[in-house]
Rosetta silent file (secondary structure, phi, psi, omega in degrees, C-alpha in Angstrom):
SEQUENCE: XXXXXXXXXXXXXXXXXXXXXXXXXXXXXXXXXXXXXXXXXXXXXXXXXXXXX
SCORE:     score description
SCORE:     0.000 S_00000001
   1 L     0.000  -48.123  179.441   89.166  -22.214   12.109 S_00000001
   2 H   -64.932  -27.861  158.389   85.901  -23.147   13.431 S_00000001
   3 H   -77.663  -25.560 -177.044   86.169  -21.038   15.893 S_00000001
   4 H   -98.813   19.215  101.043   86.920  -17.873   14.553 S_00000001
   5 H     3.843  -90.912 -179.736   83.828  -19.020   12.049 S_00000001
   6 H   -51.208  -63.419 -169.038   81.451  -18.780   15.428 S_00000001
   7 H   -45.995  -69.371 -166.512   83.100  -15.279   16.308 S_00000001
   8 H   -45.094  -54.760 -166.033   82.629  -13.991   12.839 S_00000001
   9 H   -84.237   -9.251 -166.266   78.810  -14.910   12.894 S_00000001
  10 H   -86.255  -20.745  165.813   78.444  -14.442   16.594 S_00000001
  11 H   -65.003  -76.982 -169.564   79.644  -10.114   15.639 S_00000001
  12 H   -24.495  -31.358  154.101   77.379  -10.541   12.908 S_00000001
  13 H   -94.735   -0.044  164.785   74.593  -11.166   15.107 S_00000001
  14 H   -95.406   -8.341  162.198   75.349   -8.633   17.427 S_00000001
  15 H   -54.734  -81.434 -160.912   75.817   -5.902   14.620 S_00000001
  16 H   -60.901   -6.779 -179.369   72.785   -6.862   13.335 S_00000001
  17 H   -80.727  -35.612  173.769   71.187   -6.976   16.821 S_00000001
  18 H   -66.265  -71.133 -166.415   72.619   -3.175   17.388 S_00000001
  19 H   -50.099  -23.938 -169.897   71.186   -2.285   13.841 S_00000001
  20 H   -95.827   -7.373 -179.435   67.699   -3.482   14.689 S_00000001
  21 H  -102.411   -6.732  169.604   67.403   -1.580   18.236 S_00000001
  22 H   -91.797  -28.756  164.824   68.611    1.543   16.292 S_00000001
  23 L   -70.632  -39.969 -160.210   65.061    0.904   13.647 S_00000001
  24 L   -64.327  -54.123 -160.282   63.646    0.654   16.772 S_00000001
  25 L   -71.679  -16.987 -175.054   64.577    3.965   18.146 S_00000001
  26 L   -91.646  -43.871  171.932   64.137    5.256   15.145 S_00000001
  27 L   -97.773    9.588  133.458   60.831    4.309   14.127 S_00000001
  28 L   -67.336  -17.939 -160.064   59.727    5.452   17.675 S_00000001
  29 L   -93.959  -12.108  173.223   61.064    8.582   16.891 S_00000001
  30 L   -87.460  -17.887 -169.202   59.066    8.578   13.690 S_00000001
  31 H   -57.665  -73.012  171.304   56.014    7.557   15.659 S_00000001
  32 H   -47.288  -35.882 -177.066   55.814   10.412   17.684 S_00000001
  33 H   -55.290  -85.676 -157.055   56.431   12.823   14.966 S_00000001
  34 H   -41.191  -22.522  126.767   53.690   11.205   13.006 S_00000001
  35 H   -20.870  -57.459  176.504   51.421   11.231   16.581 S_00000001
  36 H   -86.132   -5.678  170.452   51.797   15.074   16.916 S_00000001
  37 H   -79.433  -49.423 -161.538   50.992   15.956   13.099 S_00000001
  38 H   -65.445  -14.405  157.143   47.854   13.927   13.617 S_00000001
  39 L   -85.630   11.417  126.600   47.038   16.016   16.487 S_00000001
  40 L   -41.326  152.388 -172.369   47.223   19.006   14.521 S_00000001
  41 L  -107.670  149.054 -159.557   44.252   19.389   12.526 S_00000001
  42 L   -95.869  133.098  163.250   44.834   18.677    8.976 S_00000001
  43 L   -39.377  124.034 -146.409   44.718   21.224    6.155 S_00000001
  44 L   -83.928  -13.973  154.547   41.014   21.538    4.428 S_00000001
  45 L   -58.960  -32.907 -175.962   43.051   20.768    0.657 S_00000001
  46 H   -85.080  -39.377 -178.233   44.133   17.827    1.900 S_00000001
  47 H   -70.261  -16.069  167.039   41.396   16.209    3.872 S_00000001
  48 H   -61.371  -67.191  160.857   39.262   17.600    0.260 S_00000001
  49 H    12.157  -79.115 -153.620   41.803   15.644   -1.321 S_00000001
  50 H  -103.003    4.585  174.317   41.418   12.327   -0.148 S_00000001
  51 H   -62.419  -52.955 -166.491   37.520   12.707    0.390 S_00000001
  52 H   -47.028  -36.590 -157.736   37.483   12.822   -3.826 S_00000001
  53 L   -82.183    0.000    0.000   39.939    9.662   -4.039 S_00000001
């Protein structure tokens, strides 16, 4: 019993070990987008925009 315990949490921490290198990859992949809009020059409503706020 105790062993198949440690297995059950020892998946569990490589699932969740999977799932957190897949945010990773993911929120590089968001990075970059968000890297090449800001080198785009931003639209003169928006940059009015947030001077007013």
């Amino acid at each position: 019993m105790v062993t198949a315990e440690i297995n059950r949490i020892e998946s569990v921490r490589r699932t969740k070990e999977e799932y957190l290198k897949e945010r990773m990859k993911v929120c590089e992949k968001l990075a970059i987008k968000k890297k090449m809009n800001i080198k785009q020059p931003p639209p003169r409503d928006g940059g009015e925009e947030m001077s007013t706020v």
